[in-house]
C-alpha positions as CSV (number, residue, x, y, z in Angstrom):
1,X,-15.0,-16.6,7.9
2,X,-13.6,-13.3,9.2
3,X,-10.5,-12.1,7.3
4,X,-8.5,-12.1,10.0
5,X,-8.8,-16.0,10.1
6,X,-7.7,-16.0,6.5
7,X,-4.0,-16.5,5.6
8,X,-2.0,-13.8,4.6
9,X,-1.8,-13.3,0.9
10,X,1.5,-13.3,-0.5
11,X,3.0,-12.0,-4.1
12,X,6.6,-11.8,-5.5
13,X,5.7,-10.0,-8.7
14,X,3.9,-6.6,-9.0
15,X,1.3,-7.8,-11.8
16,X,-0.3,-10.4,-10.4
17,X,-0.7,-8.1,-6.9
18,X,-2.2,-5.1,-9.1
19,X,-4.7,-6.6,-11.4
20,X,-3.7,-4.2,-14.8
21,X,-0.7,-3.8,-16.7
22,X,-0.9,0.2,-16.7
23,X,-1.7,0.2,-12.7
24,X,1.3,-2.3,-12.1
25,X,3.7,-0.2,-14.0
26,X,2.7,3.1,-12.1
27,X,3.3,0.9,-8.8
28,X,6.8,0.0,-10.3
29,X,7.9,3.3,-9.9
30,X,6.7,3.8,-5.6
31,X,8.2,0.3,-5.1
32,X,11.6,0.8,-7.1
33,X,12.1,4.6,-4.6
34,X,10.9,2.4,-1.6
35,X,13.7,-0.5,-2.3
36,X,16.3,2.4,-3.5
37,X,15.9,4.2,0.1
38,X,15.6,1.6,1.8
39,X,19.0,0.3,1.0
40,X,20.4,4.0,0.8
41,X,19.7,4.4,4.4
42,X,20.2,1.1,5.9
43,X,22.6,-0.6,3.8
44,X,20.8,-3.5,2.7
45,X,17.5,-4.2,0.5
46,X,14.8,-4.8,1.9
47,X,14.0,-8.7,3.0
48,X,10.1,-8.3,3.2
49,X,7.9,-5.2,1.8
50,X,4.6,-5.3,3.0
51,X,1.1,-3.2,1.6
52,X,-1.9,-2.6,3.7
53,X,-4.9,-1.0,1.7
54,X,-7.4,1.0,2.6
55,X,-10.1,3.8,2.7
56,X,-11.4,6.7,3.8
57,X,-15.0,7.8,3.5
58,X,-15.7,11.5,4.3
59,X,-18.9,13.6,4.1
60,X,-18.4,17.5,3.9
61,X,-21.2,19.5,4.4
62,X,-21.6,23.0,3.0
63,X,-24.1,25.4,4.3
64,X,-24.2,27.7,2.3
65,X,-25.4,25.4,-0.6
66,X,-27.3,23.3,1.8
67,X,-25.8,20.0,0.5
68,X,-23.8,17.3,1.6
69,X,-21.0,16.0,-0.4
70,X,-19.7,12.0,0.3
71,X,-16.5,11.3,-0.5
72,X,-14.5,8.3,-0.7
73,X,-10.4,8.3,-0.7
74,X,-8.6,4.8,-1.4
75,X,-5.0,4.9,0.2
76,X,-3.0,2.4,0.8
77,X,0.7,1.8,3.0
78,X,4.0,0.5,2.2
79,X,6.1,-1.1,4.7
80,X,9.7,-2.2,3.9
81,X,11.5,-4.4,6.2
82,X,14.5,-6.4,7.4
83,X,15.1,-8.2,10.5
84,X,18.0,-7.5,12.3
85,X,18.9,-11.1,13.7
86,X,16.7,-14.4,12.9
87,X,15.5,-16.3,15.7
């Protein structure tokens, strides 16, 4: 089954989306500024926040040395939202 056939996961608490204790606490902090900014500049918290993970793999080469060095950066987005009329 792709993934995109999957349903979309949904969470309403940070520890069971981040796996650790330690990790969900240092989330806490880029959610709580996300929420508080949100409502700063619209008004209004957020109804939905949405996370999309991801990577980045990136090989650097250095010729000097003659090697090649792999790397791989784990990123992911934050989306806050709120609809502006229901349908």
């Amino acid at each position: 089954m792709l993934l995109a056939d999957q349903p979309i996961p949904v969470y309403t608490d940070l520890s069971t989306l981040y796996s650790s204790l330690g990790s969900s606490l240092n989330h806490a902090e880029r959610w709580d500024t996300l929420v508080r900014e949100f409502t700063h500049r619209f008004g209004r918290s957020p109804t939905y926040i949405a996370r999309a993970p991801g990577r980045v793999k990136s090989v650097f080469f250095f010729p000097f040395f003659g090697n090649i060095s792999p790397s791989l950066t784990y990123f992911n987005s934050v989306l806050s939202v709120y609809p502006l009329s229901t349908i």
